[in-house]
C-alpha positions in Angstrom: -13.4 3.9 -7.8 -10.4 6.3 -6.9 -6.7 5.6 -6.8 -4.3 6.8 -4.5 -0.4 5.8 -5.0 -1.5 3.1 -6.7 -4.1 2.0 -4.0 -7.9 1.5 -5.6 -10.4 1.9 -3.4 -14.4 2.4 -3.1 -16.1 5.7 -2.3 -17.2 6.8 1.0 -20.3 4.1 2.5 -23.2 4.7 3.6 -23.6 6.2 6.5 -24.0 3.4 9.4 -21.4 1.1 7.5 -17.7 2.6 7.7 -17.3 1.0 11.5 -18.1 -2.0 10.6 -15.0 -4.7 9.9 -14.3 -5.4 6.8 -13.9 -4.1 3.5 -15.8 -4.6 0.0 -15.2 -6.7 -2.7 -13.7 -5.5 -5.9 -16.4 -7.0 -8.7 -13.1 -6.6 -11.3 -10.9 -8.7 -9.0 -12.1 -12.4 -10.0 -9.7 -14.3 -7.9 -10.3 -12.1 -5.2 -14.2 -12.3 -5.5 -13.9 -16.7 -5.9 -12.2 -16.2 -2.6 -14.1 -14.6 -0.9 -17.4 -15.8 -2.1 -16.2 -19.4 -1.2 -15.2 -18.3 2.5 -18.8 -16.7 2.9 -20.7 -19.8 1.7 -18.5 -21.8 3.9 -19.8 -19.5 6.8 -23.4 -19.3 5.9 -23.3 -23.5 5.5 -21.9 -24.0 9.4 -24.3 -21.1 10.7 -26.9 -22.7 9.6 -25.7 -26.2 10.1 -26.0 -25.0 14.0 -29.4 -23.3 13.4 -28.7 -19.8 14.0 -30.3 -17.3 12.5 -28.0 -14.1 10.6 -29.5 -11.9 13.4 -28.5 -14.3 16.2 -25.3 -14.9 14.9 -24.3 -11.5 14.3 -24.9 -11.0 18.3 -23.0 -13.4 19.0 -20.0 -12.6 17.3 -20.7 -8.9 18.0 -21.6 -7.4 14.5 -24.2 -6.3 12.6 -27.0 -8.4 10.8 -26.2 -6.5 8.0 -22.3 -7.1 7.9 -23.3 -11.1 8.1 -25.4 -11.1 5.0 -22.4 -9.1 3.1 -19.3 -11.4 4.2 -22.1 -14.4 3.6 -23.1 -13.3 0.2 -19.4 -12.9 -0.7 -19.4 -8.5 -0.8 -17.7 -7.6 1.8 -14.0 -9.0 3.0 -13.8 -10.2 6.4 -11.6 -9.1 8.9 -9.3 -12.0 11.1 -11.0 -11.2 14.7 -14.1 -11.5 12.4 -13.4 -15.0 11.6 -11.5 -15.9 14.7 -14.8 -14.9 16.7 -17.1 -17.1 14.3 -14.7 -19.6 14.7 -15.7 -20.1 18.0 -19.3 -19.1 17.9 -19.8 -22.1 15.4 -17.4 -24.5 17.2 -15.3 -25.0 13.9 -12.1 -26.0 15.5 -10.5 -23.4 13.8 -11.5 -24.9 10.5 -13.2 -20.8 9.9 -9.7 -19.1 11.5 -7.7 -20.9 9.0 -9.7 -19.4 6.3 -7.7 -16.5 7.3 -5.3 -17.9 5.2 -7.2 -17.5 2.0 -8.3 -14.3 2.8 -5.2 -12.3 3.5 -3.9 -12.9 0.2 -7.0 -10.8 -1.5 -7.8 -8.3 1.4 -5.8 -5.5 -0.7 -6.8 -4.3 -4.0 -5.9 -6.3 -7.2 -3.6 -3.6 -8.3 -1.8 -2.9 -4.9 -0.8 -7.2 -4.7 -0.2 -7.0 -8.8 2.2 -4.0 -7.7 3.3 -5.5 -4.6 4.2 -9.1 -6.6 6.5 -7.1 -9.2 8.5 -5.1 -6.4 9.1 -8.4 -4.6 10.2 -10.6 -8.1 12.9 -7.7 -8.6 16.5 -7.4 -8.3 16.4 -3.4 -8.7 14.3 -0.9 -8.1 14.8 3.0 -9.1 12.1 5.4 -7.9 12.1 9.3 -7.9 9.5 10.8 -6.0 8.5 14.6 -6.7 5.5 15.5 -4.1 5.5 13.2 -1.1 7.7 10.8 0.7 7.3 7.5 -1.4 4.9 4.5 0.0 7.6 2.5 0.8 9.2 4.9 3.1 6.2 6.4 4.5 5.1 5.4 8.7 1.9 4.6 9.2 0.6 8.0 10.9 2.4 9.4 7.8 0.3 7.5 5.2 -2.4 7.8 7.6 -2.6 11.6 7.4 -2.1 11.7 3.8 -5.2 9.8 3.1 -6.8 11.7 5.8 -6.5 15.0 3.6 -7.8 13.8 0.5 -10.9 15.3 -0.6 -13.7 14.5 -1.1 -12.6 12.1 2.5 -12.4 8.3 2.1 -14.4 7.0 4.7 -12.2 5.8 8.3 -12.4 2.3 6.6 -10.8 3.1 3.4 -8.3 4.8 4.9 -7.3 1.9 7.3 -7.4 -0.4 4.2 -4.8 2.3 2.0 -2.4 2.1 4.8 -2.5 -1.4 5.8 -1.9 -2.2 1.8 1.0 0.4 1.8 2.5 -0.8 4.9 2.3 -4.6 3.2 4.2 -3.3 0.4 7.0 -2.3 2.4 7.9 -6.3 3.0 9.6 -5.6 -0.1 12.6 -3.6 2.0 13.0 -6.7 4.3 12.8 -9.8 1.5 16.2 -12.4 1.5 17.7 -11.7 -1.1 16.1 -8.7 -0.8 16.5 -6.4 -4.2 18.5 -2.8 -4.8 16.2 -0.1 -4.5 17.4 3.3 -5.2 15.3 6.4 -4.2 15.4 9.5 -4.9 13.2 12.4 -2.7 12.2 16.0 -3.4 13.8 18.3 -0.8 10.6 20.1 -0.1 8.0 17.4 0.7 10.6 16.2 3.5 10.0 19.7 5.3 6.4 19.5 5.0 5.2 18.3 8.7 2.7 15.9 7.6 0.7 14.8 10.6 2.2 17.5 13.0 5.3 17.4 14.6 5.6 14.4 15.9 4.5 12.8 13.0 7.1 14.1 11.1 10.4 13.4 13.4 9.3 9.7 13.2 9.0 10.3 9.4 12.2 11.4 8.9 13.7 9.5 11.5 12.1 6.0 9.0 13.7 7.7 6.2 17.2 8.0 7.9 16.7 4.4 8.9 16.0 2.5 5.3 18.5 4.7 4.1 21.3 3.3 6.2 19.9 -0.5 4.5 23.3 -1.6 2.7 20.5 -2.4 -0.3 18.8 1.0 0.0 20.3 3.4 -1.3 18.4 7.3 -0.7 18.9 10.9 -2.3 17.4 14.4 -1.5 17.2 16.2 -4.7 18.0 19.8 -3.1 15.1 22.2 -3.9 17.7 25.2 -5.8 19.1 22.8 -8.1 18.8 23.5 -11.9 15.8 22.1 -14.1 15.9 18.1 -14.0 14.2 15.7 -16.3 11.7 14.7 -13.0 9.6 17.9 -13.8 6.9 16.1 -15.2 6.4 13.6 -12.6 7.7 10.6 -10.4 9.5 8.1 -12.2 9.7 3.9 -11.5 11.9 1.5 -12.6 11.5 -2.2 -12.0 14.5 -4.7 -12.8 14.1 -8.2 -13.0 17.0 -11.3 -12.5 15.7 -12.4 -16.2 16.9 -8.9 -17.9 13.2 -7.7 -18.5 12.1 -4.6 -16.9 8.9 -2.6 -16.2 8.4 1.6 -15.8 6.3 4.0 -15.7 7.1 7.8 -15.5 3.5 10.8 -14.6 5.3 13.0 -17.5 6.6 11.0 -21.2 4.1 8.0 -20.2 0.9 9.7 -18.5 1.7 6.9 -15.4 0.9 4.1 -17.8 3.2 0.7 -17.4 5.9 0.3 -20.2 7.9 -2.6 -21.4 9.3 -1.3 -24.7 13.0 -1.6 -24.7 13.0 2.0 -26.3 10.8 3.6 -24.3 12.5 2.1 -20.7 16.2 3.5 -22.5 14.2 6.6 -22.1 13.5 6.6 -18.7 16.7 5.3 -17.5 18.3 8.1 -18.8 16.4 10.3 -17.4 16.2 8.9 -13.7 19.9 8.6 -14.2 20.5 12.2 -15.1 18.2 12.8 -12.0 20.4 10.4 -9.9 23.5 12.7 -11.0 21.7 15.8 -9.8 21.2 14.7 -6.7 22.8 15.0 -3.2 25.2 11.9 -2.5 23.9 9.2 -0.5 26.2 10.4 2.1 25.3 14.1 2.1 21.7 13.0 1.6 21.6 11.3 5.0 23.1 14.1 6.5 20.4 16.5 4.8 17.8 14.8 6.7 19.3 14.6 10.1 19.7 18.2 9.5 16.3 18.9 9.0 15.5 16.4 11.8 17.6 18.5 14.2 15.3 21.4 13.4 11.8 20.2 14.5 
């Protein structure tokens, strides 16, 4: 499996598969797999309950035969419309819809909602990002062509599944109470036009907007500053409302979680010392309406 910005995903399918809706099943994620596994039986019971074959139903709902016997045999993770159209294939009452339920709490990978729960539980976040705009700033075309350039390519599916897990992250900006997050950007990945032009305005014109959040606060560190401890790599710092704390840093830690009251000192000092190099909030913002003025 690969990992991008957290995000674990599959390799490319088969050809003749990345259309179809739905994604596949993580075999590490056991809660996710009991999920869907039950959800699929449940399917398979009331098909054939009605007597229709996998073939039959699949034209009926409008998919594959193939794609039937995956979401049946618990491998592949349905999509709503998937559900909402077997709902009323099978006459369920919208016993099947309401499965939904169930299955939008496991649709993203296991690390993306372990991720995801640890942003939402804290009361402070501090993240310095060296070579892109972070995940929870980015648009959805943004993150979109990001993926889009990776090589070797995700398949069309993958890439749908990375941004719609990003973009659920990014609930985290709008939670009541919602916590202090602090960010801290790279002056040069802002000028990078990601997506083309009008890609990029919206970009910047998203950053200029979560920046102005009176919990958000957002930094440009200017590209001819002096040598900073963020060198090495991004840097994230999780605060929780019971005094523990999470990081990780790409440089000291090699990316790797840490808990150890010494080792988080660390990396407070340094995001600190990184915080102090950078623009103001106040000039920051302007920085970017600056650079929004030139596209």
């Amino acid at each position: 499996m690969t990992a991008v910005d957290g995000e674990t995903v599959r390799p490319v399918e088969a050809a003749g598969e990345v259309d179809e809706p739905g994604w596949e099943v993580d075999p590490d994620d056991e809660w996710g797999v009991a999920v869907i596994t039950t959800v699929g039986r449940q399917l398979k019971l009331r098909r054939e309950a009605v007597g229709m074959r996998a073939g039959e139903f699949g034209a009926a709902v409008g998919y594959g035969e193939d794609l039937v016997y995956k979401v049946e045999g618990g491998k592949r993770i349905p999509r709503q419309e998937y559900l909402d159209r077997a709902d009323e294939v099978l006459e369920a009452g919208g016993l099947i819809s309401a499965a939904w339920e169930d299955v939008k709490k496991v649709r993203y990978p296991k690390r993306v909602r372990e991720l995801g729960k640890l942003e939402g539980k804290a009361a402070e976040i501090g993240i310095y990002e060296c070579n892109s705009v972070h995940g929870l700033l980015q648009t959805p075309d943004h993150a979109r062509a990001l993926m889009e350039a990776a090589q070797p390519p995700y398949s069309s599916d993958d890439v749908e599944r990375m941004v719609a897990a990003r973009l659920a992250r990014q609930a985290v900006l709008e939670g009541d109470p919602a916590p202090s997050i602090h960010f801290v950007l790279e002056e040069a990945p802002l000028r990078r036009p990601v997506g083309g032009t009008m890609v990029w305005q919206r970009q910047l014109e998203r950053l200029l907007e979560v920046g102005r959040l009176n919990h958000v606060t957002l930094q440009v560190m200017p590209t001819n500053t002096d040598a900073h401890p963020g060198v090495d790599g991004k840097i994230e710092l999780l605060k929780f409302p019971d005094g523990t704390a999470v990081g990780r840093s790409d440089g000291a830690f090699s990316g790797r979680p840490i808990a150890e009251p010494r080792d988080l000192r660390i990396l407070e000092l340094r995001y600190g010392t990184i915080r102090a190099q950078a623009l103001p909030p106040r000039e920051s913002l302007a920085f970017i309406e600056q650079l929004l003025g030139e596209t």
